[in-house]
Biopython code that builds the backbone (N, CA, C, O; Angstrom):
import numpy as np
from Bio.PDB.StructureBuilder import StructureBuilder

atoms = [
    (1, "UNK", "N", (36.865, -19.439, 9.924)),
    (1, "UNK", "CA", (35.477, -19.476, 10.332)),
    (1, "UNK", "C", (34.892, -18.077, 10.453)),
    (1, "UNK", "O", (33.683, -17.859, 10.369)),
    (2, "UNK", "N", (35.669, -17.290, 10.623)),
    (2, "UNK", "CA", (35.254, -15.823, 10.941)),
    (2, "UNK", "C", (34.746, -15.272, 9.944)),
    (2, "UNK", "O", (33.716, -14.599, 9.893)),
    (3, "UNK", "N", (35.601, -15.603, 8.968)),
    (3, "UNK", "CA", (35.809, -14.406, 7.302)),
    (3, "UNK", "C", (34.061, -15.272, 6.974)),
    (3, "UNK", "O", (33.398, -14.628, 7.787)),
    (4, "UNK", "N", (33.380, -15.936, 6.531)),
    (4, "UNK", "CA", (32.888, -16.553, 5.822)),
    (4, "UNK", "C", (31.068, -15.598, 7.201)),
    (4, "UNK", "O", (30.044, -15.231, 6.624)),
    (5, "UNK", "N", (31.169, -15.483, 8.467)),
    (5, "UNK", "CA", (29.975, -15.064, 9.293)),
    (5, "UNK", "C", (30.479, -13.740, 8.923)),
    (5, "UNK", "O", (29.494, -13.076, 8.603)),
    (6, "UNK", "N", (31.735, -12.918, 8.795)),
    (6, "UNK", "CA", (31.877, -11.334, 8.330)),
    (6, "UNK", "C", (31.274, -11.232, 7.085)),
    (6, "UNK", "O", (30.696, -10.152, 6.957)),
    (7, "UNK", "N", (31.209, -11.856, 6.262)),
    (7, "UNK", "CA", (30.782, -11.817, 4.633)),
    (7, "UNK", "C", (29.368, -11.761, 4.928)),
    (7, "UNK", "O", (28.841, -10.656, 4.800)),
    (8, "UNK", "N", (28.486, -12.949, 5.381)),
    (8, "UNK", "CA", (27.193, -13.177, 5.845)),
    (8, "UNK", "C", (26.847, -12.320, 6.396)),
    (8, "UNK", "O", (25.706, -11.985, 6.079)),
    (9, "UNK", "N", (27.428, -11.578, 7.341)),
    (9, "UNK", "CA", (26.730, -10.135, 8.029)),
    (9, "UNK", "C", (26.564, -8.973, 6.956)),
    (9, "UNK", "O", (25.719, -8.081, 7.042)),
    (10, "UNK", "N", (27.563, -9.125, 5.859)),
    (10, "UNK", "CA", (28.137, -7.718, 4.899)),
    (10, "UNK", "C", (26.652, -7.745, 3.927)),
    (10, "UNK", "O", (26.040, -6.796, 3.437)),
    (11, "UNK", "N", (26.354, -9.254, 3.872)),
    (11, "UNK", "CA", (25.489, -9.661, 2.684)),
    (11, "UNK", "C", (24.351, -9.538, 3.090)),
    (11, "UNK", "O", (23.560, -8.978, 2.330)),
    (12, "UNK", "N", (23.971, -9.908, 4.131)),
    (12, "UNK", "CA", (22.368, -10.232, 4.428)),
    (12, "UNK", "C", (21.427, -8.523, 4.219)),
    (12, "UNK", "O", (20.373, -8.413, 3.593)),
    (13, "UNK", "N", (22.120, -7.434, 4.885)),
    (13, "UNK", "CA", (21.380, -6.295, 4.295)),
    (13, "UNK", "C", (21.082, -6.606, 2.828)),
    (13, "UNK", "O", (19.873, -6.824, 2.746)),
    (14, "UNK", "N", (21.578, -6.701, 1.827)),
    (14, "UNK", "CA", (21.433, -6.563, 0.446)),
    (14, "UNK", "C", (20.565, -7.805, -0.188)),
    (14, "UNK", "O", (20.191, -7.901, -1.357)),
    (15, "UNK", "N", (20.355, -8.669, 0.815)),
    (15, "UNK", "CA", (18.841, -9.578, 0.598)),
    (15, "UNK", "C", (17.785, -9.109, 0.890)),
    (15, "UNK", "O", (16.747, -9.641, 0.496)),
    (16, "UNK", "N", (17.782, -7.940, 1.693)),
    (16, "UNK", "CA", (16.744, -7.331, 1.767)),
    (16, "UNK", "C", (16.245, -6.343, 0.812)),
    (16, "UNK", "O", (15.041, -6.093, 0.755)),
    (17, "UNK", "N", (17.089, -5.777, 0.070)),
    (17, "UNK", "CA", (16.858, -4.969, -1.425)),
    (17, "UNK", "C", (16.284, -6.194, -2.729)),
    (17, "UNK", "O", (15.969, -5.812, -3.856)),
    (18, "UNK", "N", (16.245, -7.364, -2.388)),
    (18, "UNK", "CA", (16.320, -7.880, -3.586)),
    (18, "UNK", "C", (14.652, -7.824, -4.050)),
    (18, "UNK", "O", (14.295, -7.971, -5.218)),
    (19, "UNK", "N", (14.009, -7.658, -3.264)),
    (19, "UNK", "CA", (12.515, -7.385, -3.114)),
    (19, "UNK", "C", (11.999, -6.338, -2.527)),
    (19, "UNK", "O", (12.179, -5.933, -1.378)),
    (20, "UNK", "N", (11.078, -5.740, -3.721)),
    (20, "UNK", "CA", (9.793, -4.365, -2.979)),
    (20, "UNK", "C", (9.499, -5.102, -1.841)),
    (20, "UNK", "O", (9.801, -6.295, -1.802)),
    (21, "UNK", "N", (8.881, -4.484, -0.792)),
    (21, "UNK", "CA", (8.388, -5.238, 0.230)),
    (21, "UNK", "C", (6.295, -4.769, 0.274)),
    (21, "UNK", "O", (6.037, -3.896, 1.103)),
    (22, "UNK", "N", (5.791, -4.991, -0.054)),
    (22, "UNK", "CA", (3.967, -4.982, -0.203)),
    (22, "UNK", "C", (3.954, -3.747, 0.540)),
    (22, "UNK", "O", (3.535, -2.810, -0.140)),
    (23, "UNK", "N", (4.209, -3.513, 1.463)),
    (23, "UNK", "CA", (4.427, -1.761, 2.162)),
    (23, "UNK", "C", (4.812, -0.914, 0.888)),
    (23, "UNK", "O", (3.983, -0.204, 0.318)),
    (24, "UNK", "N", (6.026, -1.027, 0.506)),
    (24, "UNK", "CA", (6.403, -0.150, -0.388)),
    (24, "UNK", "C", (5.460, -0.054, -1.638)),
    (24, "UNK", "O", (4.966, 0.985, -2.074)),
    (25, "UNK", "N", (5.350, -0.913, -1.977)),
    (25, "UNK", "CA", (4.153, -1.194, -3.365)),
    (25, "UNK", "C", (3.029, -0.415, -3.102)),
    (25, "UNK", "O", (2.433, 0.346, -3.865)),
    (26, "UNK", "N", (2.836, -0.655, -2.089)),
    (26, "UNK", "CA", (1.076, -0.244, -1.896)),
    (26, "UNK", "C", (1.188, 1.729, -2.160)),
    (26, "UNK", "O", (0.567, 2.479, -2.912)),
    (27, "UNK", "N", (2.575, 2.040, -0.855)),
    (27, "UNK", "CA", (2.688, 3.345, -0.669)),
    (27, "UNK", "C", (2.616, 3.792, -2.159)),
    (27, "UNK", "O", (1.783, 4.601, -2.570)),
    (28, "UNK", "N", (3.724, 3.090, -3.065)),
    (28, "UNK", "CA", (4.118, 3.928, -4.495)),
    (28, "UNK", "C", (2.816, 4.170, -5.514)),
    (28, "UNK", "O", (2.640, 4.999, -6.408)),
    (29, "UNK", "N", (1.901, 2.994, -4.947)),
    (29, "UNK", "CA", (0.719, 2.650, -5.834)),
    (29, "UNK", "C", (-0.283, 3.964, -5.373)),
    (29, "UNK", "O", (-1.101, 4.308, -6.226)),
    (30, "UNK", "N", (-0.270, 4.789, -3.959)),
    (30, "UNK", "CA", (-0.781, 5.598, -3.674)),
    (30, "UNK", "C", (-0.453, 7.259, -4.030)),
    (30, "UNK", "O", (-1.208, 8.229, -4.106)),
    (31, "UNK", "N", (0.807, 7.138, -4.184)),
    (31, "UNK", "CA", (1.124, 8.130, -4.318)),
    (31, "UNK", "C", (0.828, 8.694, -5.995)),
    (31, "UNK", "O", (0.706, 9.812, -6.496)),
    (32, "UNK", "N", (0.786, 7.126, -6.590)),
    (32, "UNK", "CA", (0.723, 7.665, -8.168)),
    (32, "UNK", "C", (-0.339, 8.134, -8.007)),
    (32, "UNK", "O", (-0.304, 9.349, -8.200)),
    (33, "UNK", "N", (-1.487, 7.697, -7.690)),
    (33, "UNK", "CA", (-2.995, 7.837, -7.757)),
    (33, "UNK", "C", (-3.373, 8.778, -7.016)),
    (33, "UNK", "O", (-4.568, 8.816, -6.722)),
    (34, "UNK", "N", (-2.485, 9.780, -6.514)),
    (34, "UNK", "CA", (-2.332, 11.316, -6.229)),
    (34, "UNK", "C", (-2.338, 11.263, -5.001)),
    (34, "UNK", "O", (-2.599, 12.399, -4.606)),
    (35, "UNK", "N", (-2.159, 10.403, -3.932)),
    (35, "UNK", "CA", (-2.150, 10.782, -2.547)),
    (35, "UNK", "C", (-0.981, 11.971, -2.438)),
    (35, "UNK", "O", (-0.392, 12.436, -3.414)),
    (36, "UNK", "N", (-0.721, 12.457, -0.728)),
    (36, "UNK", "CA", (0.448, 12.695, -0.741)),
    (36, "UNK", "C", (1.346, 11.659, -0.107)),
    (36, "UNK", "O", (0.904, 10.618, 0.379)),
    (37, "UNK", "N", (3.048, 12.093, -0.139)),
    (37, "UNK", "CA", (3.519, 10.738, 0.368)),
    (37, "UNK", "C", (3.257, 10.359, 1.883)),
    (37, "UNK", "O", (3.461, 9.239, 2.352)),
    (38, "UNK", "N", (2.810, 11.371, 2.530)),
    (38, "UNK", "CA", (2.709, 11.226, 4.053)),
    (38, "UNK", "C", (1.450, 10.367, 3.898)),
    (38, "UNK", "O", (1.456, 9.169, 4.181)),
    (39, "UNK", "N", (0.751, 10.785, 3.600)),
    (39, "UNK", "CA", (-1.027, 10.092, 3.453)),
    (39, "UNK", "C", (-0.800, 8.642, 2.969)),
    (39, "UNK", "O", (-1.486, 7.714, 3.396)),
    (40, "UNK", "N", (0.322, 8.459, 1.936)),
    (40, "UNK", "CA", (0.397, 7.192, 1.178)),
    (40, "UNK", "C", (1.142, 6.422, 2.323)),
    (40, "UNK", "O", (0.781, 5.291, 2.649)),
    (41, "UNK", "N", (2.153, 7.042, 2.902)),
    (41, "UNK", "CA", (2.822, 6.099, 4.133)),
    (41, "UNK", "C", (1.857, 5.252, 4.827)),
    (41, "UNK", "O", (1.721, 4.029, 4.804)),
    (42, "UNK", "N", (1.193, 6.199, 5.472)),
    (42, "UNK", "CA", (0.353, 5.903, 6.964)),
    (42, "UNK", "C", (-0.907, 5.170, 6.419)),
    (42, "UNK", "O", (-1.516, 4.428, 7.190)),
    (43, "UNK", "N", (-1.353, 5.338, 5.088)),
    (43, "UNK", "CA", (-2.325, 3.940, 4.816)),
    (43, "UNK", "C", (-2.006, 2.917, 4.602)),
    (43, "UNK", "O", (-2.565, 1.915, 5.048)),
    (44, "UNK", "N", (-0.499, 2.934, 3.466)),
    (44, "UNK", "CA", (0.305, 1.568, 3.386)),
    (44, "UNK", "C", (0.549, 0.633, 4.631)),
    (44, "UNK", "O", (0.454, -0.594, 4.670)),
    (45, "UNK", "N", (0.813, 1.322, 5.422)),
    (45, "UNK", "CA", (1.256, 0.756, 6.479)),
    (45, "UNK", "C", (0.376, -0.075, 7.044)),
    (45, "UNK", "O", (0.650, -1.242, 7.325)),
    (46, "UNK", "N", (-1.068, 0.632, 7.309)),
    (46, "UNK", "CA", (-2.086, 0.378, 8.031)),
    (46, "UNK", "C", (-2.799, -0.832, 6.991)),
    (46, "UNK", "O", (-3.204, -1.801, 7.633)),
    (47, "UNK", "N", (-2.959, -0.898, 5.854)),
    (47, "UNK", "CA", (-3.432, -1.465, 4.552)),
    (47, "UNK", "C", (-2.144, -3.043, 4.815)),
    (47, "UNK", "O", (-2.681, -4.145, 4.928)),
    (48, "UNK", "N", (-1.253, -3.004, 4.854)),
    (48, "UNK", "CA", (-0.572, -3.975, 4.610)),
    (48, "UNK", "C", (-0.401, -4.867, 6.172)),
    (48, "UNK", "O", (0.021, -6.021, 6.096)),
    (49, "UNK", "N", (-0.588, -4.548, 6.932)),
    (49, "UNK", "CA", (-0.814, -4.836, 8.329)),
    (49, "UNK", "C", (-2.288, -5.629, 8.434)),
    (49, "UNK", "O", (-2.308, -6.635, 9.144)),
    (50, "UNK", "N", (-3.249, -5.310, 7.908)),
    (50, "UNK", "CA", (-4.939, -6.091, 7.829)),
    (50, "UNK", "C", (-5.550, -6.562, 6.689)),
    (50, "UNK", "O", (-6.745, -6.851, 6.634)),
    (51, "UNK", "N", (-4.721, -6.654, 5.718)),
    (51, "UNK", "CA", (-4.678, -7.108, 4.386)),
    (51, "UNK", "C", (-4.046, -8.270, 4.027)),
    (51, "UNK", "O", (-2.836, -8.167, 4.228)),
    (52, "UNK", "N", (-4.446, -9.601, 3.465)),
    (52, "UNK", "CA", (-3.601, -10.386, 3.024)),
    (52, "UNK", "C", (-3.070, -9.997, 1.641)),
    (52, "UNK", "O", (-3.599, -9.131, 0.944)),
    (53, "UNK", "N", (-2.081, -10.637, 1.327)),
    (53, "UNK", "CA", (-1.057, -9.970, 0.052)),
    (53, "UNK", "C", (-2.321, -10.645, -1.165)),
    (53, "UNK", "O", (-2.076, -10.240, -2.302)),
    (54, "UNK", "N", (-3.244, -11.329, -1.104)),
    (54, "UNK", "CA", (-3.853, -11.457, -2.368)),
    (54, "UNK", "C", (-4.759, -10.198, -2.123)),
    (54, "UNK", "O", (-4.536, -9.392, -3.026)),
    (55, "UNK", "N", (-5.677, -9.738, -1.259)),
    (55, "UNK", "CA", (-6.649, -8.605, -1.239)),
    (55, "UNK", "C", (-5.711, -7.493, -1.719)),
    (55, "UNK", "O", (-6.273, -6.859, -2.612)),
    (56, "UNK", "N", (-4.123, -6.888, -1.369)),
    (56, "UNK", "CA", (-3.772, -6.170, -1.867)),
    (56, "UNK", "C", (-3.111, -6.352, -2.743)),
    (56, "UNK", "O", (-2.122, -5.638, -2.907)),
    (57, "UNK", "N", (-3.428, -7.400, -3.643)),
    (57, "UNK", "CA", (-3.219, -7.790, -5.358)),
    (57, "UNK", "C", (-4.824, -7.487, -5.740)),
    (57, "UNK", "O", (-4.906, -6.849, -6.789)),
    (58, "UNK", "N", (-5.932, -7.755, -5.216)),
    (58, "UNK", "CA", (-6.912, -7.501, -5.754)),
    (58, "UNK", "C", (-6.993, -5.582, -5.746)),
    (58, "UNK", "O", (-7.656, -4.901, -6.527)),
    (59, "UNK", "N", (-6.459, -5.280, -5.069)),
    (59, "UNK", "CA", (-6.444, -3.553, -4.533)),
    (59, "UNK", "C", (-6.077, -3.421, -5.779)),
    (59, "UNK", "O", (-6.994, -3.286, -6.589)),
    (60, "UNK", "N", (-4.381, -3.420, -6.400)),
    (60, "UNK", "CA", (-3.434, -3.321, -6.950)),
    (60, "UNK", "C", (-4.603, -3.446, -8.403)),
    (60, "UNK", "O", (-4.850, -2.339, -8.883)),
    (61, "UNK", "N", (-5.250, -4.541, -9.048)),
    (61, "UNK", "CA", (-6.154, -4.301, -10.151)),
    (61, "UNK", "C", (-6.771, -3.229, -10.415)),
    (61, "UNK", "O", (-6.991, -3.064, -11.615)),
    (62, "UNK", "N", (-7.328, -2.007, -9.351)),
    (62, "UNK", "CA", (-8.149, -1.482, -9.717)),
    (62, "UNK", "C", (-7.019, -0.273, -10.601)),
    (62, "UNK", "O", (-6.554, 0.726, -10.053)),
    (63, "UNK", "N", (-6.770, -0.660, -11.983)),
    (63, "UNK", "CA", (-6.079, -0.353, -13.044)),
    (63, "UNK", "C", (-6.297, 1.306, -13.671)),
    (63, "UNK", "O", (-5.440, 2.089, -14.080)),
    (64, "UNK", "N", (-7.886, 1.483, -13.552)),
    (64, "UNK", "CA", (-8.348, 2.818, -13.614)),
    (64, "UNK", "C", (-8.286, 3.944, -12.453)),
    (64, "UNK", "O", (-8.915, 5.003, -12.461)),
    (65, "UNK", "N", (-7.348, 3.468, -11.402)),
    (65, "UNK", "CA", (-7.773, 4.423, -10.234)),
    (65, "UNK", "C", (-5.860, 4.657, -10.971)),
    (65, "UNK", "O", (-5.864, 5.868, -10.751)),
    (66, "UNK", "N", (-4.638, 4.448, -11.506)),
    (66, "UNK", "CA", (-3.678, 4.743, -11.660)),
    (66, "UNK", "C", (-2.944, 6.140, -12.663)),
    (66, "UNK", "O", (-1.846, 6.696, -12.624)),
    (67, "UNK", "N", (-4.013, 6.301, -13.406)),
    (67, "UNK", "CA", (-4.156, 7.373, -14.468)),
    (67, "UNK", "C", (-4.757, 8.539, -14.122)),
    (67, "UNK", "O", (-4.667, 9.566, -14.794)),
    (68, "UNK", "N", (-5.520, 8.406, -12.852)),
    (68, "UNK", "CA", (-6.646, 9.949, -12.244)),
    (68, "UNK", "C", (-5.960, 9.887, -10.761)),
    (68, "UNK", "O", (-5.445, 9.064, -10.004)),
    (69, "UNK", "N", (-6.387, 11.742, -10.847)),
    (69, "UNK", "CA", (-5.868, 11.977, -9.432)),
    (69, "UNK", "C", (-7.087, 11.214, -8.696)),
    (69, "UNK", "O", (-8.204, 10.955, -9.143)),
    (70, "UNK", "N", (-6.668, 11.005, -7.744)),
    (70, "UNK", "CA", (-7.663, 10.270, -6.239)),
    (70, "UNK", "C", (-8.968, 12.234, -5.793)),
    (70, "UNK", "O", (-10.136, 12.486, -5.500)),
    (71, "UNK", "N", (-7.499, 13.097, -6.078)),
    (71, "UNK", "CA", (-8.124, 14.008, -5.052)),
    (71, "UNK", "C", (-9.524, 14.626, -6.167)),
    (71, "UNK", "O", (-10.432, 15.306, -5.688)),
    (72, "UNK", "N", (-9.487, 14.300, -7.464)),
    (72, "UNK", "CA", (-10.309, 14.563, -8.389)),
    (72, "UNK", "C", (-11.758, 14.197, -8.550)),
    (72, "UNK", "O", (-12.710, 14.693, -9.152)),
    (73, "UNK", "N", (-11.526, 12.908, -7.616)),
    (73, "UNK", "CA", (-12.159, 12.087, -7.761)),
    (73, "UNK", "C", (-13.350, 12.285, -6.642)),
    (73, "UNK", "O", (-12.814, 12.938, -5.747)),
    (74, "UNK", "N", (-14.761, 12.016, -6.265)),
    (74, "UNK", "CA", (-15.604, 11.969, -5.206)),
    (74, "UNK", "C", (-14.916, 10.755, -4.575)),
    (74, "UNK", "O", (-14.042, 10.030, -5.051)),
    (75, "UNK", "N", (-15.797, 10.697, -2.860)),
    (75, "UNK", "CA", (-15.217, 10.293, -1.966)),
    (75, "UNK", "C", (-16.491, 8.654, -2.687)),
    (75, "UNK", "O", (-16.260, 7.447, -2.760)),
    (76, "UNK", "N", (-17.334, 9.213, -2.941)),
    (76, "UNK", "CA", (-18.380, 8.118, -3.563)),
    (76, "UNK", "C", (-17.841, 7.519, -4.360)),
    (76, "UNK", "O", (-17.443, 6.394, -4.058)),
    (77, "UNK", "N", (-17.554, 8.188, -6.073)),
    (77, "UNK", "CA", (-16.946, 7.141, -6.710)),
    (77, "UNK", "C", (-15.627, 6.453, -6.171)),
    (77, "UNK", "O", (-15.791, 5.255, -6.402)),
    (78, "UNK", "N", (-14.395, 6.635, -5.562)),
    (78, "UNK", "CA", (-13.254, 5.905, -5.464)),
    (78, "UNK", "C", (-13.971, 4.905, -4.076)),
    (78, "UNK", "O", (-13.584, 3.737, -4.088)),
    (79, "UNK", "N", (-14.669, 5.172, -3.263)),
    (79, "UNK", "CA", (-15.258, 4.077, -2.684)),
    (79, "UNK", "C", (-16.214, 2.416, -3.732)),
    (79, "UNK", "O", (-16.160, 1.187, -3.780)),
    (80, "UNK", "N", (-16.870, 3.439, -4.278)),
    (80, "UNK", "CA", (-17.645, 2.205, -5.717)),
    (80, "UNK", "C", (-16.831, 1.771, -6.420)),
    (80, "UNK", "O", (-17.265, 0.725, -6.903)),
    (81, "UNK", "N", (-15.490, 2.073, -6.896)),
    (81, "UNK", "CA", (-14.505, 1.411, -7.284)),
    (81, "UNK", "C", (-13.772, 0.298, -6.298)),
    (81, "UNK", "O", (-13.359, -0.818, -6.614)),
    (82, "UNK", "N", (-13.739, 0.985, -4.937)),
    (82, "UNK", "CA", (-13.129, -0.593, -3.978)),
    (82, "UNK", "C", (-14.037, -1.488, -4.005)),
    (82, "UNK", "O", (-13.716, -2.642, -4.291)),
    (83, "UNK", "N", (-15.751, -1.064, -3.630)),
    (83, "UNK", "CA", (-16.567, -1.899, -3.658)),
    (83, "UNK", "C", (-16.893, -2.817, -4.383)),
    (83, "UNK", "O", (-17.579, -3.769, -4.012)),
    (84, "UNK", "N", (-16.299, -2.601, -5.877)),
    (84, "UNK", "CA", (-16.749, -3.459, -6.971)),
    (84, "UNK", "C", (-15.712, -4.353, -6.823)),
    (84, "UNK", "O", (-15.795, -5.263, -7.648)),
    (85, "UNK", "N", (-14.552, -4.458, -5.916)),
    (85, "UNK", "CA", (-13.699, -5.476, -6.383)),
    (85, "UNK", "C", (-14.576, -6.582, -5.080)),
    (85, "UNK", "O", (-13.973, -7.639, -4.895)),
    (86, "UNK", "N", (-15.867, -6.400, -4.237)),
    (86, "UNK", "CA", (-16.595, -7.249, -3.447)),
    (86, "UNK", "C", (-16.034, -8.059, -2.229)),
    (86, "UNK", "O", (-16.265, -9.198, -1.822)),
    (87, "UNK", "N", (-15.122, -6.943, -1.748)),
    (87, "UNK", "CA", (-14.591, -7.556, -0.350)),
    (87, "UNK", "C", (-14.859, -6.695, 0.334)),
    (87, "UNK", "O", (-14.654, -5.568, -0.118)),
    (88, "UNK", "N", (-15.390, -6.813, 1.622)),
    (88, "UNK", "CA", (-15.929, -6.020, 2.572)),
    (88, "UNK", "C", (-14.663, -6.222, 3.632)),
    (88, "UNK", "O", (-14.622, -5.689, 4.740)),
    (89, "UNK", "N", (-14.134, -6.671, 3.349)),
    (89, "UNK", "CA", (-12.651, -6.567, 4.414)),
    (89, "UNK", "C", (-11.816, -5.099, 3.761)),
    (89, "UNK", "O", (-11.402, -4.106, 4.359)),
    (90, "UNK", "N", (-11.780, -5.521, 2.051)),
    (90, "UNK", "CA", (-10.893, -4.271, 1.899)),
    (90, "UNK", "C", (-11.347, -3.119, 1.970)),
    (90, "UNK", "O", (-10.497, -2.289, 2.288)),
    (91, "UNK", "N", (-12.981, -2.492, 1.694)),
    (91, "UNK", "CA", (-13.547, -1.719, 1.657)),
    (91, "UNK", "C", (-13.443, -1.020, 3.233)),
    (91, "UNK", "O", (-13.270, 0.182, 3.437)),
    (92, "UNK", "N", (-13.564, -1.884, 4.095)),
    (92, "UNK", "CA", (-13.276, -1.486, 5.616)),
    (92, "UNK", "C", (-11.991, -1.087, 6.038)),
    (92, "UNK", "O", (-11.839, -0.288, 6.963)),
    (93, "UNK", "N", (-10.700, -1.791, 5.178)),
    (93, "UNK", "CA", (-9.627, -1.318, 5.926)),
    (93, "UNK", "C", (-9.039, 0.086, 5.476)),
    (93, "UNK", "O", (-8.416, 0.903, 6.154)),
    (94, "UNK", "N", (-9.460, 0.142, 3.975)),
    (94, "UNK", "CA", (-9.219, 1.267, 2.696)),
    (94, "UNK", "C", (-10.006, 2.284, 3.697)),
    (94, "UNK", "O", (-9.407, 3.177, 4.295)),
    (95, "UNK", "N", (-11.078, 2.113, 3.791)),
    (95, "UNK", "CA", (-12.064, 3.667, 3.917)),
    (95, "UNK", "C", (-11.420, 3.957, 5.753)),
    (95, "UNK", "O", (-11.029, 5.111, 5.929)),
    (96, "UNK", "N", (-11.310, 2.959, 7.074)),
    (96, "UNK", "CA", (-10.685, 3.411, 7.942)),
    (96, "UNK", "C", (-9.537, 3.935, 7.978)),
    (96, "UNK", "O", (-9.308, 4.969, 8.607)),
    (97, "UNK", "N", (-8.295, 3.019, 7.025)),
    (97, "UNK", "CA", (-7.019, 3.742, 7.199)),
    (97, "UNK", "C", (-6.979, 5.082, 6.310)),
    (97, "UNK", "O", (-6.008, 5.839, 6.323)),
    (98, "UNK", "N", (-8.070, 5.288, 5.577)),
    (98, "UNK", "CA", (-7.516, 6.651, 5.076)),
    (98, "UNK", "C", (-8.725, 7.843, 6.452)),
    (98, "UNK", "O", (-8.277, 8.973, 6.649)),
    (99, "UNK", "N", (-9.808, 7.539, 7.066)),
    (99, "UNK", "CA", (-10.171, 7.898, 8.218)),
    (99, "UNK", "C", (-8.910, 8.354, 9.106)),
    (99, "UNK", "O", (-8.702, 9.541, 9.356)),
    (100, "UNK", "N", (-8.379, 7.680, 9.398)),
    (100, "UNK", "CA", (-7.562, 7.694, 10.617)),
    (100, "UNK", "C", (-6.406, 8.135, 10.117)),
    (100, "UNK", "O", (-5.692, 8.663, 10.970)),
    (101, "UNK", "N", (-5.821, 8.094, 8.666)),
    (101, "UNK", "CA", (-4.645, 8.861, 8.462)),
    (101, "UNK", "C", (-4.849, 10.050, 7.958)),
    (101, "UNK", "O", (-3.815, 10.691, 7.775)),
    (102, "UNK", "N", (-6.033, 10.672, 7.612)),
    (102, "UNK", "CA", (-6.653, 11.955, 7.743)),
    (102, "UNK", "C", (-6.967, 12.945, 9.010)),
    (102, "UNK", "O", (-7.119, 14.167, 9.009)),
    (103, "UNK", "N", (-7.008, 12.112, 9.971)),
    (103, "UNK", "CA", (-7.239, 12.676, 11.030)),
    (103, "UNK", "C", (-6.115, 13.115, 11.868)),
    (103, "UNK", "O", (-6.100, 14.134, 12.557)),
    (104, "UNK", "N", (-5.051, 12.137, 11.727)),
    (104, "UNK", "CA", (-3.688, 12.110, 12.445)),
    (104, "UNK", "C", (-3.007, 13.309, 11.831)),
    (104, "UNK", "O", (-2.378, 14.041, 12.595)),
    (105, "UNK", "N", (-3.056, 13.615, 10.474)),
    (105, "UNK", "CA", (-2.758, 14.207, 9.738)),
    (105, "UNK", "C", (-2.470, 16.011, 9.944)),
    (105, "UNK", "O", (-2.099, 16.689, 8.986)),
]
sb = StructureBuilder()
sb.init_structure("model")
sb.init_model(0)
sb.init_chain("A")
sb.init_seg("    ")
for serial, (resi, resn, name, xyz) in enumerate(atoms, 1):
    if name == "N":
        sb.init_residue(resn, " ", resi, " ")
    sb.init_atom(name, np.array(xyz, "f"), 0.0, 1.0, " ", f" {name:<3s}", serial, name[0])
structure = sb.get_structure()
């Protein structure tokens, strides 16, 4: 009975690798798009916490923000790019958590 809950303890970490977890996604998705990784942490975090996983699949579309730096970019246009995907939830949590992880910063 033992050997079979020792195995189950050995294993269950490595169910947790079997999947990105939407934290991680979001961070990697930031960092391409030129954040830094500290900046990409502390929005992921904050982004995946007030976000349902479809709004940050709708995030995840904006396909043209993956090829340009962010920092290149005006604070206007990469806002008119969240805006056009027409959620005022994501536009609020995007423009505060990068507020507040700028500031902490």
């Amino acid at each position: 009975m033992k050997k079979p809950l020792i195995l189950l303890t050995l294993l269950l970490p490595l169910a947790g690798c079997a999947t990105v977890s939407p934290e991680a996604r979001v961070r990697a998705g930031l960092i391409e798009a030129g954040l830094s990784p500290r900046m990409s942490a502390c929005m992921a975090h904050r982004m995946v916490k007030r976000l349902s996983i479809a709004q940050l699949r709708r995030l995840q579309s904006l396909n043209g923000l993956r090829h340009r730096d962010v920092r290149a970019m005006s604070t206007g246009e990469f806002l008119d790019r969240v805006r056009a995907l027409q959620d005022p939830e994501i536009v609020g949590v995007v423009g505060k958590a990068a507020l507040v992880c700028a500031v902490e910063g």
